[in-house]
KEKE-3310 file (N, C-alpha, C; in steps of 0.2 Angstrom, whole numbers, plus 5000, padded with zeros to 4 digits):
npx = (4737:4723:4722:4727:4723:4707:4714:4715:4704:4697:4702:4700:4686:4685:4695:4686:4675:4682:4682:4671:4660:4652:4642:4639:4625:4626:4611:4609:4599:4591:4594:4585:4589:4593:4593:4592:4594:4585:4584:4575:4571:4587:4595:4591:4592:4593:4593:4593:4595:4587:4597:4590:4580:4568:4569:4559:4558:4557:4560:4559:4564:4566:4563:4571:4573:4572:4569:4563:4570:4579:4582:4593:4597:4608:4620:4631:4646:4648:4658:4668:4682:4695:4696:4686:4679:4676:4668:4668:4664:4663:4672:4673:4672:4670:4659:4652:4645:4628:4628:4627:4613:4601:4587:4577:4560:4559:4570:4575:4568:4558:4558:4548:4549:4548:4542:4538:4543:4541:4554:4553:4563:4571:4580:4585:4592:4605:4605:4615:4623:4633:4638:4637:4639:4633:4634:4629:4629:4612:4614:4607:4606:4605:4601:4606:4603:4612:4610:4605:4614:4623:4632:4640:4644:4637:4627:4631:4621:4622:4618:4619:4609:4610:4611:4612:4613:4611:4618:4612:4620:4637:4642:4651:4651:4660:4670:4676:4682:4692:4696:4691:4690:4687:4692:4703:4702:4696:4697:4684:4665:4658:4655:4664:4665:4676:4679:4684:4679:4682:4675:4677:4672:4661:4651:4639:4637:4629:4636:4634:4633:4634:4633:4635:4633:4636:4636:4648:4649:4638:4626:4616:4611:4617:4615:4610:4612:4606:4593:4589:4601:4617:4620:4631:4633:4642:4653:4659:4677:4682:4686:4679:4679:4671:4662:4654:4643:4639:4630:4623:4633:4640:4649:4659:4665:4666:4664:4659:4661:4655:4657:4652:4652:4646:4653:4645:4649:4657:4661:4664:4668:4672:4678:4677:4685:4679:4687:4679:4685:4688:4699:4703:4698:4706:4717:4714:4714:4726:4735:4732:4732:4746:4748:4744:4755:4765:4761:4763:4775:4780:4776:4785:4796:4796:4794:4805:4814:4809:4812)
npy = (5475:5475:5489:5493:5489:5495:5509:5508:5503:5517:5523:5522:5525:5538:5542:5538:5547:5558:5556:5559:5572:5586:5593:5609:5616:5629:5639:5651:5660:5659:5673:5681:5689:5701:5699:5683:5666:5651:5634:5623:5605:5602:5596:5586:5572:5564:5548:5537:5544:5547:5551:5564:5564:5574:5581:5586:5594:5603:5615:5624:5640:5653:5665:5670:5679:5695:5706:5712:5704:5701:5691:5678:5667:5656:5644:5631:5620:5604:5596:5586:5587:5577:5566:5568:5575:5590:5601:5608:5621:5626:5620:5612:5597:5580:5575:5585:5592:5594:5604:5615:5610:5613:5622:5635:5641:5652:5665:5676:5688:5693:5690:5693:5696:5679:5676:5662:5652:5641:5635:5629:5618:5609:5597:5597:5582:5582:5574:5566:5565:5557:5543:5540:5547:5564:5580:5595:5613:5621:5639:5648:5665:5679:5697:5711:5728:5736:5746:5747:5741:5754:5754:5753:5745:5730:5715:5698:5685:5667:5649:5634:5621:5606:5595:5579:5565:5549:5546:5534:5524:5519:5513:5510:5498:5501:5498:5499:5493:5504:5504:5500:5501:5498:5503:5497:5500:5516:5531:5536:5539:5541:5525:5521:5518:5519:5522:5521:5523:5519:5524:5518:5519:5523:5530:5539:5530:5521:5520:5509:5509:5499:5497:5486:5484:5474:5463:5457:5444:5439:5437:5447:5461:5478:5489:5494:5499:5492:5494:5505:5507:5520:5528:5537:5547:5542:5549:5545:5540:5545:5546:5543:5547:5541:5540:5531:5532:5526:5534:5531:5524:5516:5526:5516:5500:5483:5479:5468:5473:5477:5481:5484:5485:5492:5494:5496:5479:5477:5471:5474:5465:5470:5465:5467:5468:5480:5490:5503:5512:5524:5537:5543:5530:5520:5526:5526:5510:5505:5513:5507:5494:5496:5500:5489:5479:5487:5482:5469:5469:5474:5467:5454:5459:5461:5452:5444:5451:5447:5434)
npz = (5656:5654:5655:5645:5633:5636:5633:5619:5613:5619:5611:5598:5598:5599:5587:5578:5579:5577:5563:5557:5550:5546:5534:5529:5517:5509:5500:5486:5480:5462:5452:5440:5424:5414:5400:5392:5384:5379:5373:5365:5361:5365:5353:5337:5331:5318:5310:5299:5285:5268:5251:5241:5247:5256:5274:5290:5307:5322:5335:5350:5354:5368:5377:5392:5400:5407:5398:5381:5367:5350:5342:5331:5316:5312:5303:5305:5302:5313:5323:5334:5346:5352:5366:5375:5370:5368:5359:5341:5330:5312:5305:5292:5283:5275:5283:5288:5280:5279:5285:5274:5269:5276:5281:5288:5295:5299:5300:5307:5322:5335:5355:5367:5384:5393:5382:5371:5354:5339:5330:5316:5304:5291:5281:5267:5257:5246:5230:5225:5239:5247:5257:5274:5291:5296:5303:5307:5317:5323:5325:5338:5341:5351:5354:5361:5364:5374:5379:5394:5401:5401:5393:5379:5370:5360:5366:5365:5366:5363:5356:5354:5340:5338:5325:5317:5308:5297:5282:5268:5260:5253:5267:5285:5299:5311:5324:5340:5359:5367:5382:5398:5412:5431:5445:5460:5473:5484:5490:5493:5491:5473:5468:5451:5434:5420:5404:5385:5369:5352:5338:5321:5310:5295:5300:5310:5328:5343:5359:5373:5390:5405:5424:5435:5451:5466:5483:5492:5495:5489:5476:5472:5466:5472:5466:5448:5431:5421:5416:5410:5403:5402:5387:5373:5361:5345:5335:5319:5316:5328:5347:5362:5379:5393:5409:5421:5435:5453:5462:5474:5482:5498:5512:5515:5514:5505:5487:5473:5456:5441:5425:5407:5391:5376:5357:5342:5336:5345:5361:5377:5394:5410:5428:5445:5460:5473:5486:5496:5506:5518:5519:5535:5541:5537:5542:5554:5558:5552:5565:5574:5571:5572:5588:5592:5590:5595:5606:5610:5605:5617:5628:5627:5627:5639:5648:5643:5652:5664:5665)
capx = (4734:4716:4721:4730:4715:4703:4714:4715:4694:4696:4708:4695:4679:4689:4696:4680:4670:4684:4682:4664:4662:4645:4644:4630:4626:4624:4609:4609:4591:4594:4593:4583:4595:4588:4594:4593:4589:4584:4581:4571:4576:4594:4598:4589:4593:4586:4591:4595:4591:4591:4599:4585:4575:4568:4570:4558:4557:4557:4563:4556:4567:4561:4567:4568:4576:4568:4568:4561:4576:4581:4587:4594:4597:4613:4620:4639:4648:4649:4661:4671:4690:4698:4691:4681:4672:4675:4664:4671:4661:4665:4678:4672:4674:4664:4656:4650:4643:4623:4628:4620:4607:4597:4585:4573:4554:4560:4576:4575:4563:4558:4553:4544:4552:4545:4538:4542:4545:4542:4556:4553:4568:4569:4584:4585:4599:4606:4604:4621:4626:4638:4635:4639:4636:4632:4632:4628:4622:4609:4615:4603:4609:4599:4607:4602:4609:4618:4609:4604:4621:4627:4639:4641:4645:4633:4630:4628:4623:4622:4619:4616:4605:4613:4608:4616:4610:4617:4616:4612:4624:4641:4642:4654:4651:4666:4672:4682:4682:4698:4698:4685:4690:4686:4697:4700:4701:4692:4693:4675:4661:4655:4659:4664:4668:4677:4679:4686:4679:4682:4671:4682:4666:4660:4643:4638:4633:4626:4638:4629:4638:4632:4638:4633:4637:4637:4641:4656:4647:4632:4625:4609:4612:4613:4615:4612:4608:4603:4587:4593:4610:4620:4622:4633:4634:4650:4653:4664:4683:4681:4688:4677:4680:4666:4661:4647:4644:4635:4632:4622:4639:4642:4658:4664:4662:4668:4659:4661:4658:4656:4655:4650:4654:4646:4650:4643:4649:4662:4659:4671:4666:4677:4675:4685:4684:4681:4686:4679:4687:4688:4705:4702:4698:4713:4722:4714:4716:4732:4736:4726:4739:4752:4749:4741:4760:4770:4759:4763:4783:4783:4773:4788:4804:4795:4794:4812:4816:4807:4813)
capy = (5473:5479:5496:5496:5485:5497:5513:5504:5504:5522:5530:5521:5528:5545:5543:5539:5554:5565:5556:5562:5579:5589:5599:5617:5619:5636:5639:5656:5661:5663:5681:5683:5693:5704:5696:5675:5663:5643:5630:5615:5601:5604:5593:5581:5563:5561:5543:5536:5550:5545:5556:5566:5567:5580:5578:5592:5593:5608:5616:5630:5645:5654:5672:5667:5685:5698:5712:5708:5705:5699:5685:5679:5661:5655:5637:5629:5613:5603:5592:5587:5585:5574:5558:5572:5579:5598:5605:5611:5623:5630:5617:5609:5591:5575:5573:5593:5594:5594:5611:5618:5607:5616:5628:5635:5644:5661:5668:5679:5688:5696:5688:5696:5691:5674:5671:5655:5652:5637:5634:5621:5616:5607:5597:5595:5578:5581:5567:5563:5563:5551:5538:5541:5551:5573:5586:5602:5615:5628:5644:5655:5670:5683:5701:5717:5735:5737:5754:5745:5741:5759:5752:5754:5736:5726:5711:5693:5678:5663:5642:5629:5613:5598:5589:5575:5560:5546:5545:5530:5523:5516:5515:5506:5500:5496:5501:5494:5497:5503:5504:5498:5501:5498:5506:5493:5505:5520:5533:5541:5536:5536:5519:5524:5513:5523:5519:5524:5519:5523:5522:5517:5517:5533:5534:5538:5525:5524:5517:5507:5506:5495:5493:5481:5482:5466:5463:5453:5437:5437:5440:5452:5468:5481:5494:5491:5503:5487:5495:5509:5509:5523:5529:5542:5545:5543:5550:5543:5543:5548:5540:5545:5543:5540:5540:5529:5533:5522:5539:5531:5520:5520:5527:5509:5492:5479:5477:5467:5480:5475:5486:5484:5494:5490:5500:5491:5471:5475:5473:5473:5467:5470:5466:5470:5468:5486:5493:5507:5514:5533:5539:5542:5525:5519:5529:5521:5502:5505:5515:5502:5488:5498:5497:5480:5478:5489:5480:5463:5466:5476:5461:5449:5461:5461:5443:5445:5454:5444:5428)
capz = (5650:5654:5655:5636:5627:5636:5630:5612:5612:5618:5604:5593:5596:5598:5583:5574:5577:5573:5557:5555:5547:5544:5530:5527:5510:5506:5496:5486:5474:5455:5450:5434:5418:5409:5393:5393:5379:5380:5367:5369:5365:5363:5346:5333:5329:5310:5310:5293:5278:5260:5248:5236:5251:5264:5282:5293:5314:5326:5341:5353:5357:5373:5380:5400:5403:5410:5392:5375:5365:5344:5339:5323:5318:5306:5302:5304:5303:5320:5325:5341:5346:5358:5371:5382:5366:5363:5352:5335:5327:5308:5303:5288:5279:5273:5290:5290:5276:5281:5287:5270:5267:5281:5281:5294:5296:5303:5299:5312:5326:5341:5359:5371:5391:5395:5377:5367:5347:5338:5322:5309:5299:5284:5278:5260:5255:5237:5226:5225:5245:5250:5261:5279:5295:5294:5308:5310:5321:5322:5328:5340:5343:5353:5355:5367:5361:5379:5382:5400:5409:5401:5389:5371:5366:5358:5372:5363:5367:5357:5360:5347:5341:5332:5320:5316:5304:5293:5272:5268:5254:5257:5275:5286:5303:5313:5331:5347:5368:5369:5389:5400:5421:5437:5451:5463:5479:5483:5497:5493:5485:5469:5463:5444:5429:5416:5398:5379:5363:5346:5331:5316:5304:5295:5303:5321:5333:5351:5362:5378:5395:5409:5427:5441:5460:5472:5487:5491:5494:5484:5468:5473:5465:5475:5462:5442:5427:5416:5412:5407:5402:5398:5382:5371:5353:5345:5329:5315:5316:5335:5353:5367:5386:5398:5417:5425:5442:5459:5468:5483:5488:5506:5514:5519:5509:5500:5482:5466:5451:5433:5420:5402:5386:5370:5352:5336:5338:5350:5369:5385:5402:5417:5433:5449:5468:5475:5494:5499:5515:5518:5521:5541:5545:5538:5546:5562:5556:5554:5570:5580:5571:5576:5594:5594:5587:5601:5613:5608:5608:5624:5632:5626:5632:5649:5650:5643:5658:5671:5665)
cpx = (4727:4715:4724:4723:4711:4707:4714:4706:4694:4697:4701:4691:4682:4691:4691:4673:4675:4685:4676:4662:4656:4644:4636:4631:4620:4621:4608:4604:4597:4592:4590:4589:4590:4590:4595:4589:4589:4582:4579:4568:4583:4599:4592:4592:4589:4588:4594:4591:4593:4591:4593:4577:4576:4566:4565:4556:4558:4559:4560:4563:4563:4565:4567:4570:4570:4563:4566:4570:4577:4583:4589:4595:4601:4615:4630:4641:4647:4654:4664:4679:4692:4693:4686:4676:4671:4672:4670:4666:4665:4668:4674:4674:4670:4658:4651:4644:4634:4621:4622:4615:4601:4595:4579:4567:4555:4568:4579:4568:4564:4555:4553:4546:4547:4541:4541:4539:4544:4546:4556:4560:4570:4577:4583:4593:4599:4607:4608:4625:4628:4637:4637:4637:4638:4630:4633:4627:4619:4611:4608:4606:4604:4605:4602:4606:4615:4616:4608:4607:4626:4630:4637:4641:4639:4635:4628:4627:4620:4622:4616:4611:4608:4609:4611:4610:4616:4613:4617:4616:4631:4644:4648:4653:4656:4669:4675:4682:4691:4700:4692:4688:4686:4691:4696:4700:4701:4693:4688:4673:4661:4659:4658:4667:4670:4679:4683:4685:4682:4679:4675:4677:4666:4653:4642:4635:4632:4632:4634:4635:4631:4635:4632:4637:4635:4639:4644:4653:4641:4631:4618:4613:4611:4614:4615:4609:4606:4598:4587:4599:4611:4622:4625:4634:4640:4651:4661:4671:4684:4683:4685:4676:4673:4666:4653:4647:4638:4635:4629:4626:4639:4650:4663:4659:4668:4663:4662:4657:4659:4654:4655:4650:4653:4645:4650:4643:4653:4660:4663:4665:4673:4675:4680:4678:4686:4680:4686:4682:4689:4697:4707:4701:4701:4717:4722:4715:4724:4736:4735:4733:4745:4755:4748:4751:4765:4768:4762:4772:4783:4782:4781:4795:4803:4796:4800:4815:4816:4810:4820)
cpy = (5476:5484:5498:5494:5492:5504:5512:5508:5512:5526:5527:5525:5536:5546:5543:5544:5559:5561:5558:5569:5581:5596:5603:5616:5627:5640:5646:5655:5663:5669:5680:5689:5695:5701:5688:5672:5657:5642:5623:5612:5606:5601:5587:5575:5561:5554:5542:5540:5546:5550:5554:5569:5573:5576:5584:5592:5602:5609:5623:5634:5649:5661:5670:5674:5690:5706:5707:5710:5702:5694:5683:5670:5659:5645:5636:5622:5611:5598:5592:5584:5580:5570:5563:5575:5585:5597:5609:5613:5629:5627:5612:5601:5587:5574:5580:5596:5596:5602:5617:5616:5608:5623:5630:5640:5652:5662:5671:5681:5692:5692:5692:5694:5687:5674:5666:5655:5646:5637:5629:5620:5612:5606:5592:5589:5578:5576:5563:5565:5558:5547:5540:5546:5560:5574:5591:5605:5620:5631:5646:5659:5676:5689:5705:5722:5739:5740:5752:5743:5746:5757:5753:5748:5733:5717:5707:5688:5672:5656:5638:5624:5609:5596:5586:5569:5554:5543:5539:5530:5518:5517:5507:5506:5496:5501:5496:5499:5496:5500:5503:5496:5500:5499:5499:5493:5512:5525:5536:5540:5542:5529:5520:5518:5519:5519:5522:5519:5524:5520:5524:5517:5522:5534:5534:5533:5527:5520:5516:5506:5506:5495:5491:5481:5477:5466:5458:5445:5435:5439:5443:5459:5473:5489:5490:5498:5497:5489:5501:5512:5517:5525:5535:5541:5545:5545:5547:5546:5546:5543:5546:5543:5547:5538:5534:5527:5528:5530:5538:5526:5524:5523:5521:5502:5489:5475:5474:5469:5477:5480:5483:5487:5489:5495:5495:5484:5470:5476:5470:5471:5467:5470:5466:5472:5477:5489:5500:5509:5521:5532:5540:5534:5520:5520:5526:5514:5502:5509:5509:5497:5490:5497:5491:5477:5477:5486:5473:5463:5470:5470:5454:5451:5462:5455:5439:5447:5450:5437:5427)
cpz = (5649:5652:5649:5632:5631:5632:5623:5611:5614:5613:5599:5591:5594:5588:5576:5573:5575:5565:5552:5554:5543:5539:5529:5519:5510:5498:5492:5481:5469:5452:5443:5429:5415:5400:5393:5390:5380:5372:5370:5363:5361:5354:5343:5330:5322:5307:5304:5286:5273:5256:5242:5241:5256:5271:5286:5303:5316:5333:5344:5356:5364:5376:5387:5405:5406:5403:5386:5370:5357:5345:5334:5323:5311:5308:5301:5304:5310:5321:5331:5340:5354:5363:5374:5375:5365:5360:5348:5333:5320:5305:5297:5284:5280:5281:5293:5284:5275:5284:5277:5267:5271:5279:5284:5290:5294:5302:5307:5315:5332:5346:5363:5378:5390:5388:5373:5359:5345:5329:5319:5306:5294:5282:5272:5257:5251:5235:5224:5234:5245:5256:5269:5286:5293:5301:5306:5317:5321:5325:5332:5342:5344:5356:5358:5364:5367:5382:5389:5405:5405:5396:5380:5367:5367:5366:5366:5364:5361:5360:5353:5347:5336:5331:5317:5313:5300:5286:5271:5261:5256:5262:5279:5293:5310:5320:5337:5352:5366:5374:5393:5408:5426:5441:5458:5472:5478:5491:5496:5488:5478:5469:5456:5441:5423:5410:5391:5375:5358:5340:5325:5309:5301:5296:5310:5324:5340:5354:5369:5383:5401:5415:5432:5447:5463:5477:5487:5490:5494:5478:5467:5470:5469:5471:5452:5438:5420:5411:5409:5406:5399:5392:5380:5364:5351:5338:5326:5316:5323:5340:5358:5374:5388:5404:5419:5434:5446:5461:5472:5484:5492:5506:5515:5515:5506:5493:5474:5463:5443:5430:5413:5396:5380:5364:5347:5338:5344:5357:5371:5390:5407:5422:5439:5457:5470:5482:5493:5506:5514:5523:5530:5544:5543:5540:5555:5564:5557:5560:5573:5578:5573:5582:5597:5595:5592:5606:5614:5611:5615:5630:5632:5626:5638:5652:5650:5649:5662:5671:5669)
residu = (UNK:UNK:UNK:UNK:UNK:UNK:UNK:UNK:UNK:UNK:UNK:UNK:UNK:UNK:UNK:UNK:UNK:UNK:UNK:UNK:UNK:UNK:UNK:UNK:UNK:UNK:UNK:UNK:UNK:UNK:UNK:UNK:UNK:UNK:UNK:UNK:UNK:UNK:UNK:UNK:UNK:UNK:UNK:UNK:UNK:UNK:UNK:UNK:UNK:UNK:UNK:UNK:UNK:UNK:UNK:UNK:UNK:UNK:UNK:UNK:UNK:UNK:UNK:UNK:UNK:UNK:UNK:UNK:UNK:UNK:UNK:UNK:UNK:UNK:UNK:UNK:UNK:UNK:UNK:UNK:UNK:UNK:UNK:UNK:UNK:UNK:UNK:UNK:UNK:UNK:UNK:UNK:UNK:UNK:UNK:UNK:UNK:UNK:UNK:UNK:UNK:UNK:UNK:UNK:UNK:UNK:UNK:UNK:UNK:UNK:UNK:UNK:UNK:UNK:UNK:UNK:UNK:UNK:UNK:UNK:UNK:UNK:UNK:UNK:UNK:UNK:UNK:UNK:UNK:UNK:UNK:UNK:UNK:UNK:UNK:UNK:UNK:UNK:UNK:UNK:UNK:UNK:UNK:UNK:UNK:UNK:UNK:UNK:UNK:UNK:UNK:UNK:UNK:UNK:UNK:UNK:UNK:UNK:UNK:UNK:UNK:UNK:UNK:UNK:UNK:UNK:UNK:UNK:UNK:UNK:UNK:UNK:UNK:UNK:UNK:UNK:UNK:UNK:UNK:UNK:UNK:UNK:UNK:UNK:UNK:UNK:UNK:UNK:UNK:UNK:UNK:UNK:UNK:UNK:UNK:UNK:UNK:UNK:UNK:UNK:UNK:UNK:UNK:UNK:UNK:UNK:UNK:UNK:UNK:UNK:UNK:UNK:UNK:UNK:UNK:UNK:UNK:UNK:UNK:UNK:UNK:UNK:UNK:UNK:UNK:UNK:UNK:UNK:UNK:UNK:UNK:UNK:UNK:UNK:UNK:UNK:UNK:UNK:UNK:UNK:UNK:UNK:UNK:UNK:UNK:UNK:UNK:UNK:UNK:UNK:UNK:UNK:UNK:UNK:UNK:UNK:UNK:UNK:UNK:UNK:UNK:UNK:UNK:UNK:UNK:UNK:UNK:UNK:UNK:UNK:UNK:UNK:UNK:UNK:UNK:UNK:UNK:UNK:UNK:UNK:UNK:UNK:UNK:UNK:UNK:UNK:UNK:UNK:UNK:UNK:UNK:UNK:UNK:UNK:UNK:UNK:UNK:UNK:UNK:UNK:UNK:UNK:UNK:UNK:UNK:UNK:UNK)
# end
């Protein structure tokens, strides 16, 4: 009996370092391009516009490449498709319409490697706009002639900046959490809350997600984003799924996890007991019960025998 419990306590430990596994991260330098454009920041929030009026904000373009290179700068509807948010660019309708109310400093231009641009923009809301949310986005488009990796073809690149606002008038503000998870085992950390709203209204809102970790038997936090929740914007007519991650959970625990999801008046909470256990050391629990198991019956067909 000594010498099975002692082999038990050895398969363990054994088994526990082959569960431990040391990873290199292989870090490679970022090569400079001779052609690479930036914008900063990446979109404008103009908040509640009133139609008759102008709206004006700016944005820096910046060459980061290594050659001086053109740029040009155009305007298109913006919208998105489906719960993860594609981008839609070009497709038109009452939500897009903002796209020609826009109009910029500089048209176009040359930057100089490592020089930066500042554009003005100016949107004009006609005096009969309709009440509800508008996107766009500004095009940048920066081009090189090609002659310097030999080729003939024009190279292009291209990146946008939204702008997105809501016209004040008849407006509607209406939305629901469809879906509001917690997973209730995990073999490897994050702990995540995942989500799906939809904005039934016709203007954008900000949707808030909140989550909370615990340990099993208190109510000290040991993870919160309370103070700065999570947020996404949702545009009208839209169902958007979302992630919020713990990424310093351990590999092993028992945590109660709340999450939080609020769009306009509607809020969800869920909360849900979560075991971490990494796949190896399940496999050793349950090994270990196995034999605890085979020891057990062989101890009481021996006693069978000897009786």
């Amino acid at each position: 009996m000594r010498r099975f419990s002692k082999l038990l306590v050895l398969l363990a430990v054994v088994m526990t370092f082959c569960g431990v596994s040391f990873f290199g991260a292989n870090v490679s330098a970022a090569e400079t391009v001779e052609h690479h454009l930036g914008v900063t920041p990446t979109q404008s929030d103009l908040g509640t516009i009133e139609p008759g009026k102008s709206y004006s904000s700016s944005f820096k373009i910046k060459n980061r490449g290594s050659s001086a290179s053109e740029y040009e700068i155009d305007f298109a509807p913006y919208s998105v498709r489906g719960e993860r948010y594609e981008p839609v660019y070009g497709e038109e309708s009452v939500y897009t319409e903002i796209a020609s109310w826009i109009n910029v400093s500089k048209g176009s231009g040359e930057l100089l490697a490592g020089a930066e641009e500042e554009i003005t923009f100016t949107v004009q809301v006609p005096e009969n706009a309709h009440g509800g949310a508008q996107s766009a986005i500004i095009v940048i488009r920066l081009k090189n002639d090609g002659q310097s990796s030999g080729t003939a073809v024009n190279t292009v690149q291209q990146l946008g900046y939204i702008v997105f606002g809501n016209v004040d008038g008849e407006i509607t503000k209406t939305g629901k959490v469809l879906e509001n998870k917690v997973p209730s085992f995990l073999f490897n950390p994050p702990i995540m809350g995942t989500s799906v709203v939809e904005n039934t209204g016709n203007v954008y809102t900000v949707a808030k997600y909140t989550l909370q970790v615990f340990p099993l038997f208190s109510d000290e936090e040991v993870y919160t984003n309370e103070e700065e929740p999570e947020d996404n914007v949702i545009f009208p007519e839209t169902k958007r799924y979302n992630e919020v991650t713990w990424e310093g959970a351990p590999h092993l625990g028992i945590f109660k996890v709340r999450q939080t999801v609020k769009i306009f008046d509607d809020e969800s909470v869920t909360e849900k007991i979560v075991f971490l256990c990494p796949l190896w050391f399940l496999f050793i629990v349950l090994l270990l019960i196995f034999l605890t198991i085979f020891w057990i019956v062989s101890r009481v067909f021996k006693r069978k025998r000897e009786a």
